[in-house]
C-alpha positions as CSV (number, residue, x, y, z in Angstrom):
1,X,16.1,-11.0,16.1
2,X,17.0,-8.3,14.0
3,X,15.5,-8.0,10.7
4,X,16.1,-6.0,7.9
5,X,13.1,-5.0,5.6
6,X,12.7,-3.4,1.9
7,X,10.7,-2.2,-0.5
8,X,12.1,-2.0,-3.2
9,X,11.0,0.5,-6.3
10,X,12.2,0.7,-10.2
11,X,14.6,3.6,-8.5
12,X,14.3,3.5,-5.0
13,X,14.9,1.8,-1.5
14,X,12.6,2.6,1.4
15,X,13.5,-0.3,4.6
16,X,13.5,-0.5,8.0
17,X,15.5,-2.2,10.7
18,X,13.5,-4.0,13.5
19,X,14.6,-6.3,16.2
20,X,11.8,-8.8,16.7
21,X,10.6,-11.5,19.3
22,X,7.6,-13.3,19.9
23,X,5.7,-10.5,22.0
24,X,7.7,-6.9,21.1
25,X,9.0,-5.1,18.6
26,X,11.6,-2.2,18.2
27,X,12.3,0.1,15.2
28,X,16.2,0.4,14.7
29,X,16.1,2.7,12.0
30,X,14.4,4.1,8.6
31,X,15.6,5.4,5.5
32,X,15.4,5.4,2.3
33,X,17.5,4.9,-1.3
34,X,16.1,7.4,-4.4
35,X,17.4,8.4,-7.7
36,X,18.9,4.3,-8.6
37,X,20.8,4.4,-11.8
38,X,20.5,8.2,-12.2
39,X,23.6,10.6,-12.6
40,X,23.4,11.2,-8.9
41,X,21.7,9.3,-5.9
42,X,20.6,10.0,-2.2
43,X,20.3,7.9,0.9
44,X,18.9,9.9,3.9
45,X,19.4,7.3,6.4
46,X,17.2,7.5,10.4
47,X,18.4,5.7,13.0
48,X,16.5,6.0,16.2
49,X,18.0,7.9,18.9
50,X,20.5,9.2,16.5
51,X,20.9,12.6,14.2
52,X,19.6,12.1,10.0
53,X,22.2,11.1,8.3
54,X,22.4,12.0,4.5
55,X,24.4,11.4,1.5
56,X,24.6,12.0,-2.4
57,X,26.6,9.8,-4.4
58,X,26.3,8.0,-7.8
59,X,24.1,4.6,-6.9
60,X,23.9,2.9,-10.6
61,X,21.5,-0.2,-9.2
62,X,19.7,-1.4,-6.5
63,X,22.5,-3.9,-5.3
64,X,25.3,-0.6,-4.4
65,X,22.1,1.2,-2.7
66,X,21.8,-2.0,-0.5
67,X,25.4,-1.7,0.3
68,X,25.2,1.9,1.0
69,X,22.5,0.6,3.7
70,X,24.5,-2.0,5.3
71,X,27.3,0.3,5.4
72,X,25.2,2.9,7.4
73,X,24.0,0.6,9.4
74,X,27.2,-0.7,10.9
75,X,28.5,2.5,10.7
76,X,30.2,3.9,14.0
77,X,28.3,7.5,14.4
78,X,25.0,6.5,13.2
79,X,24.9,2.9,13.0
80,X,22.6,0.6,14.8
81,X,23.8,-2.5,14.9
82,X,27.6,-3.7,15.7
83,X,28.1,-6.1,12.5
84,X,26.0,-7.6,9.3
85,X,26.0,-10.9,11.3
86,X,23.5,-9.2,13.4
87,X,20.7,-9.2,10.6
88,X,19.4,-12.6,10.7
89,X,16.9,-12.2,7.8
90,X,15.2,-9.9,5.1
91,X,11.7,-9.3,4.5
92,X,10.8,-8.2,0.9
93,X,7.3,-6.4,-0.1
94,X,6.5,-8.2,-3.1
95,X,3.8,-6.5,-5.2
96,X,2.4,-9.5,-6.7
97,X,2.0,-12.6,-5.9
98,X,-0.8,-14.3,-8.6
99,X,-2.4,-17.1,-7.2
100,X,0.7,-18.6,-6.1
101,X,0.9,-17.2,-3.0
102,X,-2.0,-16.8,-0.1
103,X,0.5,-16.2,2.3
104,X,4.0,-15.3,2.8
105,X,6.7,-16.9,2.2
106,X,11.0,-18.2,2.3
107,X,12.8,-17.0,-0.6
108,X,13.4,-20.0,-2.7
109,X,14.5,-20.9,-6.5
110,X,11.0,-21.7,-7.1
111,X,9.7,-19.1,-5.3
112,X,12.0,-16.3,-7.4
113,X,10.9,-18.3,-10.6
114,X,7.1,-17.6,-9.5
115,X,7.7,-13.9,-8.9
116,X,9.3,-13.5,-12.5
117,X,6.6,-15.1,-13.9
118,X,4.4,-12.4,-12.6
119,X,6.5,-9.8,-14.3
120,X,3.7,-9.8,-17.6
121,X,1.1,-8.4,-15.0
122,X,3.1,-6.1,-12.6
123,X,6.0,-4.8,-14.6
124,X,6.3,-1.8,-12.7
125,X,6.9,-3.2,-9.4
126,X,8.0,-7.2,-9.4
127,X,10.9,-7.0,-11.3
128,X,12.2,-4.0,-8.9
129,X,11.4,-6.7,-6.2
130,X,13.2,-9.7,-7.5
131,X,16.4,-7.1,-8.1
132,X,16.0,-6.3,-4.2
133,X,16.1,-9.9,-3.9
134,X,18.7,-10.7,-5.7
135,X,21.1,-8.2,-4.7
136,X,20.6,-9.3,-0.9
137,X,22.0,-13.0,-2.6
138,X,25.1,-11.4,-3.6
139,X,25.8,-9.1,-0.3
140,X,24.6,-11.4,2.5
141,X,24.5,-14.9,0.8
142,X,23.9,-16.8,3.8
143,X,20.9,-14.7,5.3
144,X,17.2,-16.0,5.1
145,X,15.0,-14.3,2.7
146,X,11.3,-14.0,2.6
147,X,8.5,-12.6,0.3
148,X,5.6,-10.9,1.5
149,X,3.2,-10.2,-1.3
150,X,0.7,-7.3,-1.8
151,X,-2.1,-9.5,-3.1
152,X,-1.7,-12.6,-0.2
153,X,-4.5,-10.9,1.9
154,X,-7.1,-10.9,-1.0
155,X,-6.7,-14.1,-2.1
156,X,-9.6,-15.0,0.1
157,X,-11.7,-13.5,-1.9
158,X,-15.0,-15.4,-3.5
159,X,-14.9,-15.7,-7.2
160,X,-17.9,-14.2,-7.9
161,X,-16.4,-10.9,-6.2
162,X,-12.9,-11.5,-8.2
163,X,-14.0,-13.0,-11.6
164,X,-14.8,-10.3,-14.4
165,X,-17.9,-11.0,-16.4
166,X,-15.3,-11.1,-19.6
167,X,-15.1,-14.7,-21.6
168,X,-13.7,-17.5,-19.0
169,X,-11.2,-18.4,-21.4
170,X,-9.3,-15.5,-20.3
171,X,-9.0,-16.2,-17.2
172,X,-8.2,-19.8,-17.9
173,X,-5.7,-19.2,-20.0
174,X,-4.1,-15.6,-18.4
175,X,-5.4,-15.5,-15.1
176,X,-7.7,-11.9,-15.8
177,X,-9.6,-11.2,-12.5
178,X,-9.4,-9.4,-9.5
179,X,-6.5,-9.5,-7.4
180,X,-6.1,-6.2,-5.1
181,X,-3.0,-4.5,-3.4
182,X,-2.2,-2.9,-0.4
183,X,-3.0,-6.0,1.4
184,X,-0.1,-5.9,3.4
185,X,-1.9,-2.7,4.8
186,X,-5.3,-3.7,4.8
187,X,-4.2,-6.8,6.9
188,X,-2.7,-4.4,9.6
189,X,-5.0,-2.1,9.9
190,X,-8.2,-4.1,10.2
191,X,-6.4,-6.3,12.7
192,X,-5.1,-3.3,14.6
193,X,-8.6,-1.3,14.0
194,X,-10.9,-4.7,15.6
195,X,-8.5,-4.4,19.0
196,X,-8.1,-1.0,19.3
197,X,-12.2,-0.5,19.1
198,X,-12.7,-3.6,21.2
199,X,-14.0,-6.1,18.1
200,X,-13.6,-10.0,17.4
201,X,-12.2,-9.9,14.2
202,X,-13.4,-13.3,13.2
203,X,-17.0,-11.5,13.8
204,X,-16.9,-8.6,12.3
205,X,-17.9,-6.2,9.2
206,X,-14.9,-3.9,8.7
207,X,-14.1,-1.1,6.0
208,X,-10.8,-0.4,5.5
209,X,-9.6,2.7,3.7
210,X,-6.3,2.9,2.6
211,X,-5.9,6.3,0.6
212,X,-2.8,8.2,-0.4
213,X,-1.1,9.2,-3.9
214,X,-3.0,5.1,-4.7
215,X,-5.7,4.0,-2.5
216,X,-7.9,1.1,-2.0
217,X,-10.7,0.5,-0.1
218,X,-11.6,-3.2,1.6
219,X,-14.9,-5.4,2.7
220,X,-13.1,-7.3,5.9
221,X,-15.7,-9.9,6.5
222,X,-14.5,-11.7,10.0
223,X,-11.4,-10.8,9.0
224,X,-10.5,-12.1,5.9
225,X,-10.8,-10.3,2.5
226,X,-13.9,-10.4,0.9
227,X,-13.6,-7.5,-1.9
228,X,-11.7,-4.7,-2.7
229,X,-11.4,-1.8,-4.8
230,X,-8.6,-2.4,-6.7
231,X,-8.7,-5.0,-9.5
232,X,-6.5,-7.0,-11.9
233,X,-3.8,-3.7,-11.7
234,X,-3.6,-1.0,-9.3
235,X,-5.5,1.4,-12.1
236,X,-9.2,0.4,-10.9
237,X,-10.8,1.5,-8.2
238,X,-10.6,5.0,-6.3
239,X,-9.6,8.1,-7.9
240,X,-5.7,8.4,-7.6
241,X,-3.0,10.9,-7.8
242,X,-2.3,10.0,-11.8
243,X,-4.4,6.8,-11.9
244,X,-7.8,6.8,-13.5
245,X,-9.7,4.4,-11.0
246,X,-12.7,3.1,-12.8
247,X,-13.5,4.0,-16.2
248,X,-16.2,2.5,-19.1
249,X,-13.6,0.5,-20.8
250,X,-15.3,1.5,-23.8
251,X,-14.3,5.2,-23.1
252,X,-11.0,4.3,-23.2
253,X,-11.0,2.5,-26.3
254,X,-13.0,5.5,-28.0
255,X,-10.1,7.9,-27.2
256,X,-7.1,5.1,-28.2
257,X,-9.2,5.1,-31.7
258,X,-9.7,8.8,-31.8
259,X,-5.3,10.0,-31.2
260,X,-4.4,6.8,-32.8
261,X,-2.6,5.6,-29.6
262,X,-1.1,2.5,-29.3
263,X,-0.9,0.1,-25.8
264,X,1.8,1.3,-24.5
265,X,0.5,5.5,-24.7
266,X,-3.2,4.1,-23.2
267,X,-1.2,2.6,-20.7
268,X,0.6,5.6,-19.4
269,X,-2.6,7.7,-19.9
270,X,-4.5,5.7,-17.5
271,X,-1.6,5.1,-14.7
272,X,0.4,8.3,-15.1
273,X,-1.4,11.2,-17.0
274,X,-4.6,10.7,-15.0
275,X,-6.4,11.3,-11.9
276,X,-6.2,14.1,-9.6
277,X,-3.4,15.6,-11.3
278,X,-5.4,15.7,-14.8
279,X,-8.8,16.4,-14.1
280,X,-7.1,19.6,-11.3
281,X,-4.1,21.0,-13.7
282,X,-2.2,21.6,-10.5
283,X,-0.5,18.2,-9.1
284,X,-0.5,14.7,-7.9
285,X,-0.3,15.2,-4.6
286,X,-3.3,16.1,-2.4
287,X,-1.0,18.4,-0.2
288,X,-1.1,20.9,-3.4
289,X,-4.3,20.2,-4.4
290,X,-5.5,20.8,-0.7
291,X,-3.6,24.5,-1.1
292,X,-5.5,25.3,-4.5
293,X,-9.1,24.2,-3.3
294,X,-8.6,26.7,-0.4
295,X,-7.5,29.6,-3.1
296,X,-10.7,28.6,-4.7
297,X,-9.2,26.7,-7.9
298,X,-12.5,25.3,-9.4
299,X,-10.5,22.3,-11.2
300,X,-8.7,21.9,-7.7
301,X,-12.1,21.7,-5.9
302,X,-13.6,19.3,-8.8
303,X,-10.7,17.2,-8.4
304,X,-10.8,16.8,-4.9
305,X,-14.4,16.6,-4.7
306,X,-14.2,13.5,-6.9
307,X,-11.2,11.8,-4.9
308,X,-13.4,12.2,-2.0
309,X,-16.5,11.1,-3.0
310,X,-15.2,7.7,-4.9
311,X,-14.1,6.4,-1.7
312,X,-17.7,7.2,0.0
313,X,-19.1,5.3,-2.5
314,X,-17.1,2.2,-2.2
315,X,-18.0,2.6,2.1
316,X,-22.0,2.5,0.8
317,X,-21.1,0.0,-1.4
318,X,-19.1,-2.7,0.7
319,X,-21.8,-2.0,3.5
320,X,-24.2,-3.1,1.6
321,X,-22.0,-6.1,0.4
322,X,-21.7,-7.2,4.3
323,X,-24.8,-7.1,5.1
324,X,-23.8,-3.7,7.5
325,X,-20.9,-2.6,8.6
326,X,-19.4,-2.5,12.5
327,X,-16.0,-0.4,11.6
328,X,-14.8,2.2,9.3
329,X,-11.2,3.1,8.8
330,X,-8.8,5.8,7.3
331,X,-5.7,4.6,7.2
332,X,-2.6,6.2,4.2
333,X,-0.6,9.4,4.2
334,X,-4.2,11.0,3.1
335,X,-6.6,8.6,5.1
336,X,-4.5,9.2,8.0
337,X,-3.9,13.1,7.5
338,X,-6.9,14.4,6.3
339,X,-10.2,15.6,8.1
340,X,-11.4,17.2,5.4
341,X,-11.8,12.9,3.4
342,X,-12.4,11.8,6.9
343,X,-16.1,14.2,7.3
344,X,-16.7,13.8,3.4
345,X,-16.8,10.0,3.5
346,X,-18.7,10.3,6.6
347,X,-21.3,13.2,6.2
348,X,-24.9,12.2,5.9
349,X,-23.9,8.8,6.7
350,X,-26.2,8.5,9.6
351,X,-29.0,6.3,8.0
352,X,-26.4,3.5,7.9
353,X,-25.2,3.8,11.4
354,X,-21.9,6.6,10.9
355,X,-21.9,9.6,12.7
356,X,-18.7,11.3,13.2
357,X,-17.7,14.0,16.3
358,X,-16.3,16.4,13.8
359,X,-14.8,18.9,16.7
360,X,-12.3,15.5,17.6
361,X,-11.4,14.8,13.7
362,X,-10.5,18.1,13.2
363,X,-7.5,17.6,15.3
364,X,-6.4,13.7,14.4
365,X,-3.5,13.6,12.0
366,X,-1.9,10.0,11.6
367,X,-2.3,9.1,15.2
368,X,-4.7,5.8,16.3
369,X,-8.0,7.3,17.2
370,X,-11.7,6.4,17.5
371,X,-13.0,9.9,15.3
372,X,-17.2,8.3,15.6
373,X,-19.3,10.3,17.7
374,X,-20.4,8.5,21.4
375,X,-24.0,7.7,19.1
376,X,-22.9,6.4,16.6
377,X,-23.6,2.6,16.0
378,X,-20.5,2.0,13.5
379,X,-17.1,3.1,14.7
380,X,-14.7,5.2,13.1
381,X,-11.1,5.2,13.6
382,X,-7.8,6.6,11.8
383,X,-5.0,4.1,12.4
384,X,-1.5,4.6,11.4
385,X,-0.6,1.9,9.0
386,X,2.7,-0.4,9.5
387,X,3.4,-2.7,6.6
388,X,7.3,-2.9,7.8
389,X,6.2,-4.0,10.9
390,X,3.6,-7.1,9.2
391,X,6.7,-8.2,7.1
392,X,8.8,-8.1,10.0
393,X,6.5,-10.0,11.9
394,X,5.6,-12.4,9.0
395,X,9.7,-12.6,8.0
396,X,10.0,-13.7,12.3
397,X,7.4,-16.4,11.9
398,X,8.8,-17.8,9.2
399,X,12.3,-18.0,10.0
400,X,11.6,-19.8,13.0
401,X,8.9,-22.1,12.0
């Protein structure tokens, strides 16, 4: 069955073609739509087995980028698939789902009602979703959609790990507490991470560490979510590329009163003038900060030092949640690519069971590998993360349920 899948972004496209059965899976082809509803657009389209193919065109919303993809993927030199009656259903990565949704699910009336609900507590990300959506009603009317949602996986989380000590009526009324992202990931890579290191997942204390330009970090108790880093928004947590991570709220509202800011400026302070790239002057992405911590940059070396060290504490700190701790793992374009996170999360970890063989970490860049030492009682692994593939998968399941 091939399926298409997107993720769709206020200005982007990223998807993925897969044709998917019970017990395989095969990637099609990648690519990705940037620069929506600017003066000039790209695709930069991958099919496998094929050369890139690239193009720069005006691409005003999301529902001509969509076309743009269909086009190249029935396209005769770098197509993949003969005609659009091949795709037999969509997959969306829905950011949010509330507490409507533990799982995944069809695309229905009700369903797209629920996701715009959520717009009030993800407005960067569900309304680009619902327009990805939407736009696949108007260009393939007749193809099967279905909604996999960021926060499904944590929704098994106890309510004494997702409540917020704040009045109840809040949450009563608004829904305040915890409800985590990168679940999709999280799923993946604890599942992957418990057969790869030869686990039962159903008994079993994993970490998961999912860290890139955001991160999270997860307590997998017998695999099912028990706590994670991130809370009611993506801001809490880990230290990020321009996100805060946590912060005395009280802070915050001391600045607000001090510059006279309103909502809207503490809101872009703490999701896009923050983190790595305010406390290191240099950049958002680790790649340059990386560069300037080797050139000795002390902001560059403070700001890494404290990107590291946040997601060490949430390992101590979800060990001790558990009760212990069988498997650690580094999964993200950082968690995947980075020694240097990999040995500062795990140095002087030994009194709790981690010990890592540096020599093999050293070499390990986004490629499934167990990085702990022969000794060491907890395992260690980097595995390469696949949320395509889970909505694929989940988008198969439910089609043919």
């Amino acid at each position: 069955m091939v399926i298409l899948v997107l993720n769709c972004g206020s200005s982007s496209i990223k998807y993925q073609v897969l044709d998917i059965e019970a017990t395989t899976n095969k990637l099609l082809a990648k690519g990705i739509v940037e620069r929506i509803g600017l003066p000039m657009g790209d695709l930069v389209h991958k099919p496998v087995g094929k050369d890139k193919f690239a193009l720069s065109q005006p691409i005003p919303d999301h529902t001509t980028g969509i076309r743009l993809v269909l086009d190249a993927l029935t396209n005769g030199e770098h197509g993949v698939i003969a005609s659009l009656e091949e795709v037999k259903a969509v997959g969306h990565r829905v950011a949010h789902g509330g507490e409507y949704f533990a799982d995944s699910c069809v695309v229905t009336e009700e369903v797209k009602v629920k996701i715009k609900e959520l717009f009030a507590i993800a407005p960067l990300h569900n309304p680009a979703n619902l327009e990805g959506i939407l736009s696949i009603e108007k260009v393939l009317p007749a193809v099967p959609q279905v909604a996999v949602f960021d926060t499904s996986f944590h929704q098994s989380i106890p309510a004494m790990n997702y409540l917020y000590a704040l009045p109840m009526e809040y949450y009563e009324k608004y829904r305040v507490r915890r409800y985590g992202f990168h679940g999709t990931s999280h799923k993946f890579v604890a599942k992957r991470g418990a057969e790869f290191c030869g686990l039962d997942i159903a008994n079993s204390k994993i970490i998961t560490c999912h860290v890139g330009n955001g991160g999270s970090v997860t307590a997998v108790l017998n695999g099912k979510s028990y706590c994670t880093s991130m809370g009611f928004s993506p801001v809490d947590g880990l230290v990020m590329g321009t996100r805060c991570g946590d912060v005395d709220p009280s802070a915050v509202l001391y600045i607000a009163e001090k510059e006279g800011m309103d909502f809207a400026t503490i809101n872009t302070m703490i999701n896009k003038k923050s983190g790595v790239e305010a406390v290191s002057g240099v950049s958002s992405d680790m790649r340059d900060i990386d560069a300037a911590y080797e050139a000795g940059n002390e902001r560059a070396i403070l700001a890494r030092d404290m990107y590291f060290d946040r997601v060490k504490q949430y390992v101590g700190k979800y060990a001790a949640m558990m009760g212990g701790v069988d498997l650690v793992v580094f999964t993200g374009g950082v968690g995947e690519n980075s020694p240097e996170l990999r040995e500062w999360v795990c140095n002087d970890m030994a009194f709790m069971g981690i010990e890592l063989n540096k020599e093999l970490n050293k070499g390990i860049r986004g490629v499934d590998t167990l990085i702990s030492s022969e000794n060491s009682k907890v395992k260690v692994a980097v595995i390469a993360t696949n949320e395509e593939l889970v909505i694929a998968q989940d988008t198969y399941r439910l089609i043919n349920d």
